[in-house]
C-alpha positions, 0 to 999 in steps of 0.5 A: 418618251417615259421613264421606266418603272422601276423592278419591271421589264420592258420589252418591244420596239415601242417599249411596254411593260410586261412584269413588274415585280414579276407579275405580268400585266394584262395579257401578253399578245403570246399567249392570247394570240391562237398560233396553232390556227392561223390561216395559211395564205399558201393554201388559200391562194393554191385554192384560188387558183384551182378554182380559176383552172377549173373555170377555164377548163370548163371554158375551154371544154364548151369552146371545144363542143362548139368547135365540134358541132360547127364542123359536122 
């Protein structure tokens, strides 16, 4: 454990100074973190998923033809 400097501001579990004497150091994950373009993992997997159905889909379909042609 270390001693916190004096006139700066600490934040975060594992505490680190962010200001001192209210100056930031060093960039702040806030606002070099790009929170408008994340992936959303909701879509991805929606994505996926329509994927695998259109798989077994076309799957299915070949099954059915040769159904189809075993009985004429």
């Amino acid at each position: 454990m270390q001693e916190v400097p004096p006139d700066s501001t600490v934040v975060g579990i594992k505490a680190r100074v962010v200001k001192i004497a209210g100056q930031r150091i060093g960039p702040s994950p806030a606002y070099t973190l790009d929170q408008i373009n994340l992936p959303d993992p909701l879509a991805q997997e929606l994505c996926r998923l329509q994927s695998r159905v259109y798989a077994n889909e076309q799957k299915l379909r070949k099954e059915e033809a040769r159904e189809r042609e075993a009985d004429e």
